[in-house]
N, C-alpha and C positions, 0 to 999 in steps of 0.2 A: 619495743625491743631495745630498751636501753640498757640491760646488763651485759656487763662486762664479758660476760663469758660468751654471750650472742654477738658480741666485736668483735668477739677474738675468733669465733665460730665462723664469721661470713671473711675475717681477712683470712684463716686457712686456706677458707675455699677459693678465694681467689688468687693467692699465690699458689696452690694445686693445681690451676689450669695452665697458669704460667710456668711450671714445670714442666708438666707434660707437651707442653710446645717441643714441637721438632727443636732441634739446634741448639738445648739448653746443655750447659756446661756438663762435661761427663762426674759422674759422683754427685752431682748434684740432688736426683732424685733418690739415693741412697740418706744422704742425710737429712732433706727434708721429710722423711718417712720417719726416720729416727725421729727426729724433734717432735711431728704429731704423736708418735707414740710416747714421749717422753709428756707430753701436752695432756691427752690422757682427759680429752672432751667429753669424751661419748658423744651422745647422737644428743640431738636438740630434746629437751623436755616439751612433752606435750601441752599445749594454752589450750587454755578456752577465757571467753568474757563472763564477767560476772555479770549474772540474770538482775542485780539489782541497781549497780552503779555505770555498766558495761566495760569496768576497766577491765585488761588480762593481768591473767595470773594462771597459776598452774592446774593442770587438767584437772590433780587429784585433793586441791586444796581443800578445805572444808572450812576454812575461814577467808573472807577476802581481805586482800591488803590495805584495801584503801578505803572501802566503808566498814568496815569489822562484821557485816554481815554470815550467819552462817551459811552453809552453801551443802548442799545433798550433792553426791557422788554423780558424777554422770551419768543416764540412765543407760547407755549401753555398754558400764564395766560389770561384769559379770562377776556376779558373787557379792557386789561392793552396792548392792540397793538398798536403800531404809528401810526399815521394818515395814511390811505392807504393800512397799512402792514395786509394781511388776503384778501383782496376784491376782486371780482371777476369781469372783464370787458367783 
């Protein structure tokens, strides 16, 4: 979890709760709304570890970062299997 975007991702969240505390400055949870929506995150992207080296990297990657391995879909995205990979003989 060292990119940047998943720092910036977990201090949201933890100044979100500190918001939400009783007795926080009035207008304050208005602006903080503004800001994440100006911030414009989304929702965390999906990991998984690579089968060959076990670093992470992204769910849907097909190449790994770090040993340049190629990588098949994860077998439970539907529609996104290798030729072959699922079928029944």
């Amino acid at each position: 979890m060292n990119e940047a975007s998943d720092v910036l991702r977990d201090a949201v969240e933890r100044v979100d709760m500190l918001v939400a505390t009783p007795g926080a400055p009035a207008g304050l949870r208005e602006a903080w709304d503004g800001l994440t929506v100006a911030l414009a995150l989304g929702p965390r992207p999906q990991r998984r570890e690579c089968p060959f080296c076990g670093k992470p990297g992204m769910r849907a990657a097909t190449l790994c970062g770090y040993c340049w391995r190629a990588l098949l879909p994860p077998a439970d995205d539907a529609g996104s299997r290798a030729p072959g990979e699922g079928t029944s003989k």
